[in-house]
N, C-alpha and C positions, 0 to 999 in steps of 0.2 A: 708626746708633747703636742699641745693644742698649737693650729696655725693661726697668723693674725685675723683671718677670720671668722673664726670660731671664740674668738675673746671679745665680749661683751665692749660695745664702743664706749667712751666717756666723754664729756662735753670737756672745753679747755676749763672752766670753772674749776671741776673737781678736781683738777691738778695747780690752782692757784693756791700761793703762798705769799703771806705778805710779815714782814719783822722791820725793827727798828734801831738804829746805834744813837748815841752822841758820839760827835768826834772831839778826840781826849788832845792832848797835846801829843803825846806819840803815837796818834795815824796823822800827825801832820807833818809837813815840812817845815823850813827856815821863813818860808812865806806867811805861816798859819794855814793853812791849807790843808784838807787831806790827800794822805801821798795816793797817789793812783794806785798803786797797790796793792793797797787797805781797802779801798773798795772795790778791785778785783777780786779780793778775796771773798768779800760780804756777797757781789755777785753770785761767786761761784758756789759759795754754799746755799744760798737758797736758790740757783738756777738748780743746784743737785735735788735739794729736798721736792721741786716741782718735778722734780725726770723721776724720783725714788714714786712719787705719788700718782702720779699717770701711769707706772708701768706695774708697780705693784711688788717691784722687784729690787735688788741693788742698781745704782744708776752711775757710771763712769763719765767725767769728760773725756771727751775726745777731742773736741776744739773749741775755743772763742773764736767765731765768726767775726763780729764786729763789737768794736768798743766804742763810743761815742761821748767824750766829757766836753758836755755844753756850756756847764758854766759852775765855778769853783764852789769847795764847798769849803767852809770857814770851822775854827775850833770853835766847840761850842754848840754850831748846827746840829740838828737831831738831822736824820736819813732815814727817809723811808723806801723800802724797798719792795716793788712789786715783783712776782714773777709768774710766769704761766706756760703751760705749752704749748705751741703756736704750730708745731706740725709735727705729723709722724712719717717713718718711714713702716722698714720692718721690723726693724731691731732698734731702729733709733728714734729720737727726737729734740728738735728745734726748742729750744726754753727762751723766749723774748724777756728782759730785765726792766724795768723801768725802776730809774734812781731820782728822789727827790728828796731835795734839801727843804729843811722845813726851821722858818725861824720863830724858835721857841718859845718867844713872847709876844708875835703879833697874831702866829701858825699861816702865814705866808708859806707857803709852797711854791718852788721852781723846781722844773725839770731840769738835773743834775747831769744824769750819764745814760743814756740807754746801752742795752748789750743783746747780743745772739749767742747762746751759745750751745752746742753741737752734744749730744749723750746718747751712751748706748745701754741698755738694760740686760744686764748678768742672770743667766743660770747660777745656779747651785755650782754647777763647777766652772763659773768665773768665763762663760763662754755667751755671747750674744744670744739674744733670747726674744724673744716676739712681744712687742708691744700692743695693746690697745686701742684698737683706730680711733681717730677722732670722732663724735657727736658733732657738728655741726651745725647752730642754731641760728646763730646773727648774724647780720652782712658784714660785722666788725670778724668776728670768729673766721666768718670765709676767707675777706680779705688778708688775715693774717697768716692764716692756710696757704692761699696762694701765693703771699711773698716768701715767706718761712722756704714753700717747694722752689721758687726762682732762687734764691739765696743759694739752698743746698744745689740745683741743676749746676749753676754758678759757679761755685768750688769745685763741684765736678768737673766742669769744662776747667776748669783755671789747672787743676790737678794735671791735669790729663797734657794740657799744652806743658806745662813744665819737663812732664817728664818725655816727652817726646822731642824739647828742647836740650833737654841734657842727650841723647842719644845723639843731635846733631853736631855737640859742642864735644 
């Protein structure tokens, strides 16, 4: 098995994916609104298909980092959904979401929801498997590199205090 070095890097581009909903009356609520849910959902599959394209491999979550709903999104609104991979480890990577609501008769766009969320890339036998290092070209690409890595250090530490607080408790 090739180690992460020896695998050809990729720029965050080539792992970009972008798709589109309308929201029907059942992703919404009693509000009109879509249920947070419903666009947890839509995240999490193209935050997948962005981890599936970067690693080249089957791509798992492992966590949603961060969920961010800015500002509601109504029945009827179309959603468009950015995604990309924003960091790598060895086996893993960072997929940044960006959610925007877009109204389908003026095509006004608002930033809706951003997300982070956390995937690991499978071997054949269902076992972590070596990523792709990043290309890094733009001061945008770096920057989101480097927060991507504070983000993951960050859990780490957060992880790490928990469980050293359960031994105390």
């Amino acid at each position: 098995m090739s180690s992460p070095n020896e695998l050809s890097p990729k720029s965050p581009q080539e792992s970009a994916v972008e798709t589109r909903h309308i929201v029907l009356p059942n992703d919404a609520n009693h509000y009109g609104t879509a249920f947070g849910g419903a666009i947890m959902s839509w995240i999490d599959l193209i935050a997948a298909m962005s981890a599936q394209r970067h690693s080249g491999r089957e791509a798992v979550t492992v966590s949603i980092d961060r969920i961010n709903f800015i500002t509601p999104i109504q029945i009827g609104d179309h959603v468009n959904l950015k995604a990309m991979v924003n960091y790598v480890g060895t086996t893993s990577m960072e997929v940044g979401v960006q959610v925007n609501r877009e109204n389908p008769y003026t095509g006004e766009m608002v930033r809706a929801t951003t997300a982070y969320l956390s995937f690991v890339a499978l071997d054949e036998n269902k076992k972590p498997a070596p990523v792709p290092p990043l290309k890094l070209e733009t001061d945008l690409e770096k920057r989101r590199f480097a927060e991507g890595k504070m983000r993951i250090e960050m859990a780490k530490e957060f992880s790490a205090k928990i469980k050293a607080n359960r031994k105390i408790l």
